[in-house]
N, C-alpha and C positions, 0 to 999 in steps of 0.2 A: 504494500500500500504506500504511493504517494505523501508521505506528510509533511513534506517542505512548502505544500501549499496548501495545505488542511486547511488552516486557519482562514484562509479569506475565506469563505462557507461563514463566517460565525460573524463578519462584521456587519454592523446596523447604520443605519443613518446617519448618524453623530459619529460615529468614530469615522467614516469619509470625508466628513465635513471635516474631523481635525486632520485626517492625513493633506488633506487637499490645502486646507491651511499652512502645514508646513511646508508642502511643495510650494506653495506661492513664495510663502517667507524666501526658501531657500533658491530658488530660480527667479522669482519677479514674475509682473505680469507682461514683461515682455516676452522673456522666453516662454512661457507656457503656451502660448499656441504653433510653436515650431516644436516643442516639444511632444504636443500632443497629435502632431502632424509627420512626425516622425514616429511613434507610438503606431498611428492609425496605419502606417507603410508597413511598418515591421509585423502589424498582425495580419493584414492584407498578403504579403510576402511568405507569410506560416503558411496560414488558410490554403493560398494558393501551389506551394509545394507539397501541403498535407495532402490536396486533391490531385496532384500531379502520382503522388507516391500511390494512392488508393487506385487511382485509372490504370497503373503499371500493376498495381498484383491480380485486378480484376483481369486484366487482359491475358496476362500471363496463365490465371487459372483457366482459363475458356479456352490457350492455345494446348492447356495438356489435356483436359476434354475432350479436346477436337482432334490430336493425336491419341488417346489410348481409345478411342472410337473408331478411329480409322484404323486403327490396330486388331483392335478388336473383329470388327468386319474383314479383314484379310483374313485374320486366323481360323474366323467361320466358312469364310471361301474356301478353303486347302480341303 
């Protein structure tokens, strides 16, 4: 089990609001929308390799399918 990120599951309203508070403190309100636009790339960039990697095992299981089937039918021919 996962538990270096357990803990987000448990936070409430308020305790966002102080995280978010600190990130201001500590970055400004300037950087915080370059940061959060860098934030939005970088899960945009997961997403889009996690379904990159999903379309490769899905393909791959249908190409051994489609070979132990065409296998299969030769060995029924003999």
């Amino acid at each position: 089990m996962n538990t270096s990120l357990a803990f987000i599951g448990g936070l409430g309203g308020q305790e966002m609001i102080v995280i978010f508070l600190i990130v201001l403190l500590l970055f400004g309100a300037k950087k915080l929308p370059e940061l959060a636009r860098g934030v939005g790339k970088s899960m945009g960039e997961f997403k889009k390799a996690r379904e990159d990697f999903e379309r490769e095992i899905t393909r791959s299981e249908e190409e051994v399918r489609v070979k132990e089937a065409a296998g299969k039918e030769a060995h029924d021919k003999a």
